[in-house]
Structures are given as C-alpha cells and as structure tokens.
C-alpha positions in Angstrom: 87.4 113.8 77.9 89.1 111.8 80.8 91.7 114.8 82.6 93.9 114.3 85.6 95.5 117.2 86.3 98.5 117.6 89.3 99.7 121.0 90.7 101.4 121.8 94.2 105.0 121.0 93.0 107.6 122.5 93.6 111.2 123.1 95.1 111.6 122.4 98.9 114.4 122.2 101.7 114.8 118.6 103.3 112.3 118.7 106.7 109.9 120.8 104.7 105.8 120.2 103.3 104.1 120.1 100.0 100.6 119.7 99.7 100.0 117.8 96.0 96.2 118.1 94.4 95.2 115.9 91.4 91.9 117.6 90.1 89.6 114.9 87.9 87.0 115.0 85.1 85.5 112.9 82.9 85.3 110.0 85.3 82.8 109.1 87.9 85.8 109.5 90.5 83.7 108.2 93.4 83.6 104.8 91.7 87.7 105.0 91.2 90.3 104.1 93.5 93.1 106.8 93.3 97.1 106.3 93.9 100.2 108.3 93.4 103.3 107.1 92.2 106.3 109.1 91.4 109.7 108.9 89.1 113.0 109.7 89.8 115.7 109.7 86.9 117.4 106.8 85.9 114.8 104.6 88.0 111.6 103.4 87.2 108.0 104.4 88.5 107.1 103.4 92.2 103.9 103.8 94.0 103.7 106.4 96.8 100.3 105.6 98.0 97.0 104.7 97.1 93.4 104.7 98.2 90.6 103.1 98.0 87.4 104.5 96.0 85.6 104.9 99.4 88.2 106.2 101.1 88.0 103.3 103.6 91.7 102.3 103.1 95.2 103.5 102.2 98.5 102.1 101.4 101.7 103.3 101.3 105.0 102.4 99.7 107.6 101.7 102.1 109.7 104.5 101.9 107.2 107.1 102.7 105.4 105.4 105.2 104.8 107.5 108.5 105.4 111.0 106.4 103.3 111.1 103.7 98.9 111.1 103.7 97.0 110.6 100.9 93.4 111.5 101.1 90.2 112.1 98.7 87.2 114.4 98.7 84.6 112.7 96.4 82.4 116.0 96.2 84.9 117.5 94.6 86.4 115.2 92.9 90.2 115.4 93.8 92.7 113.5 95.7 95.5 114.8 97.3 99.1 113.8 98.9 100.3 115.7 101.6 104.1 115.0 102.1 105.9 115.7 105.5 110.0 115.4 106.6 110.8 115.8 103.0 114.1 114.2 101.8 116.2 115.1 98.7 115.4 110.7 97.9 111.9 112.4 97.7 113.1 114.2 94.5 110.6 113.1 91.2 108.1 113.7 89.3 104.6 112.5 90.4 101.9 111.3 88.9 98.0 110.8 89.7 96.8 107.8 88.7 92.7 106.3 88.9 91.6 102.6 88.5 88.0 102.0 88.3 87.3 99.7 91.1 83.9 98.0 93.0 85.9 96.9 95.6 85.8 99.3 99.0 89.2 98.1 100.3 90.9 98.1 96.8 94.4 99.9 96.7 95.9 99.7 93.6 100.0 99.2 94.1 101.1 98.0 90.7 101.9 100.7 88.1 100.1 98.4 85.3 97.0 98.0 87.5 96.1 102.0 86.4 93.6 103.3 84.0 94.7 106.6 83.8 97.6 108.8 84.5 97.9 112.6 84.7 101.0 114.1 83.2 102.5 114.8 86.6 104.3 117.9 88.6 107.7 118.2 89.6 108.8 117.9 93.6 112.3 119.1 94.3 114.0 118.4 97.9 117.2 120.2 98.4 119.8 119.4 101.1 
C-alpha cells in the first residue's frame, strides 16, 4: 500500500526553524520526483518546493525562496523541508506529494501534476 506519511509540525515564533520529514513506502521513491505544497485557510493549495527524482534540481515557490531547502535521501526513502525565518504567512498545513518521473531535471510545480499526497502536518507561525 502506497503511504506518505509527514511529521515535524508544529507551533513556532516568526524568525524560528522546523525541520518537516515525509517518510514513503510502497513506491520505488528513487524513481519519483518529490514536492511540498501547503494550504492555508480560505486559499487554495500552492507549491512550496519540489525536487527532482535525482536530486539534481529544486524549485521553489516564490514566497519561500532564499528560506526554505528541500532535500531527499533515496536510501532511506524520505524527503524533507527544512524551513528558515519563519513568518505567521507561513501558517498551513503541508503536504508531501510524489510524481513518478524519468526525467532527472523534473520538478513538478502544478498541484494536478501529483500522484500521490500524504495527509499532511500542521505548521503554526506566531507573531
């Protein structure tokens, strides 16, 4: 059965760090690229960041750009989001996402472009 499973949520003070973790199984993960998106209420999904299945590229959205890193380890089969100069905008739920991809530079960007989503983890940024 095809899991992703986030942890590493939680509440923060603006300038502050979390470290997010999206543990996988069921999929060959090397052969997916990987992305986070998150969902604050009343708006709709946006992508946070993604990488390819090689690790070989990243993208980010544009408001995160310069403080968030998202980065994979493919033995163990997890990808992770490590979020700097947190702001209370930063405030969402996020999600793991994988798309099954051949291509090394692939990010994934769209929300549609996934094959599968964990059930995501809370991140709370106070003032």
């Amino acid at each position: 059965q095809v899991q992703l499973v986030e942890s590493g949520g939680g509440l923060v003070q603006a300038g502050g760090s979390l470290r997010l973790s999206c543990a996988t199984s069921g999929i060959t993960f090397s052969r997916y690229a990987m992305g986070w998106f998150r969902q604050a209420p009343g708006k709709e999904r946006e992508v946070v960041a993604a990488i390819s299945w090689s690790g070989s590229r990243t993208s980010y959205g544009d408001s995160v750009k310069g403080r968030f890193t998202i980065s994979r380890d493919n033995v163990g089969n997890t990808v992770y989001l490590q979020m700097n100069s947190l702001k209370p905008e930063d405030t969402a739920v996020y999600y793991c996402g994988g798309k099954l991809s051949d291509a090394v530079y692939y990010t994934p960007t769209t929300r549609d472009s996934y094959d599968y989503w964990g059930q995501g983890t809370q991140v709370t940024v106070s003032s």
